[in-house]
Each structure stands twice: as C-alpha cells, then as structure tokens.
N, C-alpha and C positions, 0 to 999 in steps of 0.2 A: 543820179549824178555821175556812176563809175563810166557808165555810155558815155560822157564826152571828152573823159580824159583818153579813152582806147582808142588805137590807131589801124588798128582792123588788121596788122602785121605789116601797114604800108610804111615806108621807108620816109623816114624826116627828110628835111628839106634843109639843107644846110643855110645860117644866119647870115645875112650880110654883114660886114666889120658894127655898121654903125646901130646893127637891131640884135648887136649880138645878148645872151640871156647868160648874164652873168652869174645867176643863181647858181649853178650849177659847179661854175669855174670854186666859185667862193665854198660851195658844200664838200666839194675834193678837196680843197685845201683843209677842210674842217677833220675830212676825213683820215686824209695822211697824218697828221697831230694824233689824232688816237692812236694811226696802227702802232705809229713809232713809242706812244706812252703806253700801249699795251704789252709790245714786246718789252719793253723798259722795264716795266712794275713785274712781269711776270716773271723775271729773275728772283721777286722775294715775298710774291702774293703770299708762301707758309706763314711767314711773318707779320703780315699786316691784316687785319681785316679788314680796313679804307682801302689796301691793295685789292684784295679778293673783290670787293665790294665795286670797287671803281673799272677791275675787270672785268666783270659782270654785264657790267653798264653798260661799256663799249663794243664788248664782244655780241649782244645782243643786237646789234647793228650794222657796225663799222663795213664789215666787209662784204653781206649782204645788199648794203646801200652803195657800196663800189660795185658792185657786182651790176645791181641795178641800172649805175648812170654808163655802163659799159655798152648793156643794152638799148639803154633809152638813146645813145646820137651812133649803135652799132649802122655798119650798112653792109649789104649785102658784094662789095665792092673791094678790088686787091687781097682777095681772101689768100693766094698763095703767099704773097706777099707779109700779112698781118699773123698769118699760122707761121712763119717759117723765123719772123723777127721776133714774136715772144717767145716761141721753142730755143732759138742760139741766146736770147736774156737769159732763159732760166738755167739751160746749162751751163753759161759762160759763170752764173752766179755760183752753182756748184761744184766747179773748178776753181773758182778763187775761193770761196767761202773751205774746201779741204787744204787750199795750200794756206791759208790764214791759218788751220784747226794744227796743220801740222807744225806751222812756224812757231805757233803760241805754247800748244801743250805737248809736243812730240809724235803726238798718234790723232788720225783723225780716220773715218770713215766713207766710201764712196758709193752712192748706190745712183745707176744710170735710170731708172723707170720709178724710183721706188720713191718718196718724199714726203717727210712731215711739216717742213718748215718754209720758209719765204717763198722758194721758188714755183707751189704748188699754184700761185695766183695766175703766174704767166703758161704755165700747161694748161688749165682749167679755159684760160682766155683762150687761148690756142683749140682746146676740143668746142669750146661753145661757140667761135666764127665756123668749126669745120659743120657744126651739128644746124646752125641756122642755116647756112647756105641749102646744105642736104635736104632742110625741113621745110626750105622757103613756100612750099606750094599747103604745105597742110594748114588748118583749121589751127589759129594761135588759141585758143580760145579751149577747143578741145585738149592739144597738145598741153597747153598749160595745166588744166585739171590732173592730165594722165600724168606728167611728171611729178604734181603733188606727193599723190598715190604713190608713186613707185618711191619719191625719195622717204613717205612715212614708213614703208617696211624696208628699204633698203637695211637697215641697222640690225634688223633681223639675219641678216646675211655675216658672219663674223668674218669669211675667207675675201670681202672689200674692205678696204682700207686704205693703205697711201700708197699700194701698188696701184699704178697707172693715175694716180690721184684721181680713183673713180670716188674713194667717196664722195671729198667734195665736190667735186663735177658735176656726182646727181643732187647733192643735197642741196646746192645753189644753183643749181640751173632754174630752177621758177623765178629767180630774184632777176635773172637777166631775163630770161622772157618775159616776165613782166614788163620789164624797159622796151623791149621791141613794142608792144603794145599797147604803151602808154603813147601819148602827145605829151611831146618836151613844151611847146605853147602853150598849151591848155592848163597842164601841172603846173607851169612857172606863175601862169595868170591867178590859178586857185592859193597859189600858197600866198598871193598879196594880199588876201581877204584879213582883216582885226581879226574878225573871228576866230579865223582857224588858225593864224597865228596863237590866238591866247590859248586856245584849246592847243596846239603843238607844245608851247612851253609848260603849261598845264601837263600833260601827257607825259615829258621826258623828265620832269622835276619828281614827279610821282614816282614813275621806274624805279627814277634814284634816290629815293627815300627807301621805297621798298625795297634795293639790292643795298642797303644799307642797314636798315632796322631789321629787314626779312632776312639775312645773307644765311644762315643757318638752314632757312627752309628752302630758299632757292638758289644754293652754290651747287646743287646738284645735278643743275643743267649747263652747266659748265661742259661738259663733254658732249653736250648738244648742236650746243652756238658755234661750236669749234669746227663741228661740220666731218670731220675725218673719224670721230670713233663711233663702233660697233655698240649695239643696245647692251652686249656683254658685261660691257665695261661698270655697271649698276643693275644690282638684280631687279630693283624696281623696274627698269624698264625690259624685262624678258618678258613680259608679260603686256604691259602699257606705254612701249616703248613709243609705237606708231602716236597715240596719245596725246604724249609731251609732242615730241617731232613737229604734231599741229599746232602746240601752246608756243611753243618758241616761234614758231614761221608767222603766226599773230602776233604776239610780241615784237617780231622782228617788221612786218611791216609797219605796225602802225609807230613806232619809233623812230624808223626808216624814214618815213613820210612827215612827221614831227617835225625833224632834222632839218628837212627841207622846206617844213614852214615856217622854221624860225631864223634862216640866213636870210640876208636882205639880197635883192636882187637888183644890185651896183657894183658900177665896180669901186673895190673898195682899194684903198693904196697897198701895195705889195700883195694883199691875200687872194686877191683874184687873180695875177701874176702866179703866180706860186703855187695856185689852183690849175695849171698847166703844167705843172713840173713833176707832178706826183710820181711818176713812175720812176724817176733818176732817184728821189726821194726813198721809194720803196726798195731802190736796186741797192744803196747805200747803206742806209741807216744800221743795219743788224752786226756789217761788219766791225762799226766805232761800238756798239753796244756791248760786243764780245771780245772787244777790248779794253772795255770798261771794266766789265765783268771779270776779266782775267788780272786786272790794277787794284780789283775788290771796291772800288768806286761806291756802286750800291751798298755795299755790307757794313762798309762804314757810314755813311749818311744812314742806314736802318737804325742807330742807336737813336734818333732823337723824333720828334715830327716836324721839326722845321727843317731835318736832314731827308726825310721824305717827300717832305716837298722841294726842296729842295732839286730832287732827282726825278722828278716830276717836270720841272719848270727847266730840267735840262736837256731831256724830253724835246721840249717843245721848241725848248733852241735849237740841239738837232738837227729838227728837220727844217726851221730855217732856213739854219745855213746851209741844208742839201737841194735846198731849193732851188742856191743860187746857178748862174748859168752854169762856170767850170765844173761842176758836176751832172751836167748835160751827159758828161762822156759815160761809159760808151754807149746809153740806153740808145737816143737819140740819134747816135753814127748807128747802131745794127740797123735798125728801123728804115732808114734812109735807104742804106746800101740796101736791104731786103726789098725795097720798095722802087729801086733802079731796076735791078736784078727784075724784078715782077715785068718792070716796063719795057 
C-alpha cells in the first residue's frame, strides 16, 4: 500500500481554493499548540512528571511531522527567495531574542552560526530547500535510505552539534524527504478510512499511557527526539546509540502519521485559519514565554495541579492569540520582500 502514497520525488500540484485539503492546514495548527506547550512545560519538566511525561509525547513527533508537511506541498520553485527569507527570520529572531535577554537580565549571549533554540527550524528549512534543489535529479528512494544511515551514526560524531545546526539538519532530513515523496492526495484520502482513524487514536493514546506509566524507562530518549545531541550525552547510547536513533524515527513516524489520521479534513472555524499562521506563531511565542518565566509565572502556578494546567491551557491561548493577523509582522513582510527581491 506504501507504493501509492509515494510520488516518485515528482512535484505536487497545487489545490484549487475550492479542492483545497484542509487536513493538513488543521494538523499545523495542532502542531504549533504543542511546540508552544512544549517550550511552556519545559521551563519545569524537573518538577513534574505529567511535565516530563507530556514532553515526551510531543517531542516524539511535533517537529518531525512539521518537518514532514514542509516537504510534502515543498517545490522545487523561488529557492533564492525561500533560503534568503527563513535565513533574515532566524537571525532577525536572534537579534531581538539578545536584546530581550539583555533588557530582562542584564547579560545575554550571541552566537551568529551556532544554535540550540527556536531559530535552528528556519536554518534547517533553509539547508533542506538548498539540499532538495541540489538533489532534485537523484533516486528519492535511495537518497532517503542513505540519509537514514548517515543520521543513525551521525551521534557518534560529538565535534556536530548546534554549530551549523548540522545536527538537526541530518537528523530530520528523512522526515522532509519523506514529504517530498509522499502524495498529499493519496495520504489526505488514506487518513479518511474508520479504520485507520481508530487505529491512529488507538496508536497515540497508547504512546501516551506508556510516556506516562513507562516515563522512568523512556525519558532517556529525550536527547534523541531533540534531534541536536551527540550519543555522548548517555553512555547507553556509545555503544547502541545508532539503535534507539531507529527506535525513536519508528516511534516518530508512525505517531506522525497517527496525527494525521486523527484531524478531520474540514475546514474547521478558526483552526484551519490559524493553520496558516504558524510561522508568525513560531517567530513569537518564546519571546512572552521568557517573559513569563522572568515574572516566575510558571513557578508559581507549579505549586498546585490545577496551577499546571492551568499553564498549560495558557499555553494554548498563546498561540492563539499569535495566530491572529497583527502578528503577521514581520515573518510575513521578510517573505514577501525576499520574494520581490527573487522576482
């Protein structure tokens, strides 16, 4: 059945307004709610074990399955353009994000190549339009096997890491080639099946019992799902590292793929909307987080559990509100001008 979701590396067709496949709008929207509850909870995961547990969840997916729907509607098309507008995002984010660190706590730090945090998405985006273009004529098929490979020992390697943001680069590049080589039709069509709907929610309900009841035996792939650290970082993996690497990237598709068969594919009021907005969303949210975080917002809500849900459920207003238009700016203007500028 894998043969007819794959698109042989040929190029989607873009949807007319009225056939448009809203599955997808509505899965981003699903998506950016995590990243924002992820960075949210991961200020006091030491604290919580529903924290650790719920980050687990999300991290085994979230970004790999953004990675993915990047690939699946990517085109081979204004590549100067799309490299040159997520490269001026991520460092304009890095420029504001030092002058907030210094406003806040008097000292902050700058590094122009080097990156552990928010802005490693939009360089990552940036090397995988430059690397599809380059690769456009090879075997997606082969290529995807060989990047497997290379991302299961990369960790072996301690001197990659978040210079050049090669880890994650190699370590989710199979999640977007994959998307190149999926059919956005065919996938949108498979995920209406009862079926594999019930088997999706089946699939993610389970995950999350077991990073809940299991979290002792599997919080140790925490530095996996994360994508940027070296096999170093746990002696378990100097040895079995490549291993897990396969266990998490199974985990992570078929969760991935779950996700996707359990959003309905309507447009649904606001969430499909707003499933358009994610990147403004992404460019936002971290700065009000660590303003939060400097107000101690979280530390107090951690004294109770209805204070954690609580910040949780704040979370997800968040992103919301960063959904709406005025926070267009400036993702949406670099984009634009990068994309005159191309023309």
């Amino acid at each position: 059945m894998l043969h007819k979701f794959l698109g042989g590396g040929v190029e989607h067709k873009s949807h007319p307004r009225n056939d448009r496949i809203f599955l997808y709008e509505n899965v981003r929207f699903i998506l950016i709610v995590l990243v924002v509850v992820g960075h949210a909870i991961d200020l006091n995961t030491a604290q919580s074990k529903v924290y650790k547990s719920l980050f687990l969840w999300i991290y085994s997916f979230h970004m790999p399955l953004f990675l993915f729907l990047s690939g699946l509607f990517h085109k081979n098309k204004n590549i100067t353009a799309k490299v040159l507008g997520y490269i001026c995002i991520g460092f304009l984010w890095k420029i504001v994000y030092f002058i907030e660190k210094m406003l806040i706590y008097g000292e902050a730090s700058f590094s122009l190549l080097l990156d552990g945090g928010i802005p490693w998405y939009m360089f990552v985006l940036a090397i995988y339009i430059v690397v599809s273009y380059s690769l456009r004529n090879m075997n997606k098929r082969f290529l995807l096997l060989f990047s497997v490979m290379i991302a299961c020992f990369v960790g072996y390697d301690t001197g990659i890491g978040d210079f050049l943001y090669l880890s994650r680069a190699v370590v989710f590049y199979p999640f977007f080639l994959l998307g190149e080589m999926i059919n956005a039709e065919t996938l949108a069509k498979a995920a209406e099946n009862k079926r594999i709907k019930g088997m999706a929610f089946a699939v993610l309900a389970i995950w999350g019992v077991a990073c809940l009841a299991g979290l002792d035996q599997l919080y140790f792939l925490r530095p996996l799902f994360t994508g940027r650290n070296p096999f170093s970082v746990n002696e378990i993996f100097n040895r079995w590292g490549c291993v897990f690497r396969m266990v998490c990237y199974i985990i992570s598709v078929i969760t991935g793929f779950s996700v996707i068969g359990i959003v309905p594919n309507r447009s649904v009021p606001a969430i499909t909307l707003f499933g358009r907005r994610t990147l403004q969303v992404y460019f936002w949210h971290y700065f009000v987080i660590t303003i939060l975080d400097k107000l101690e917002v979280n530390d107090l809500l951690m004294a109770t559990t209805g204070g954690r849900l609580i910040w949780i459920l704040s979370a997800v207003f968040l992103a919301v509100v960063l959904s709406l238009k005025p926070f267009a700016f400036p993702t949406k203007n670099i984009l634009k001008a990068c994309k005159s500028c191309n023309d």
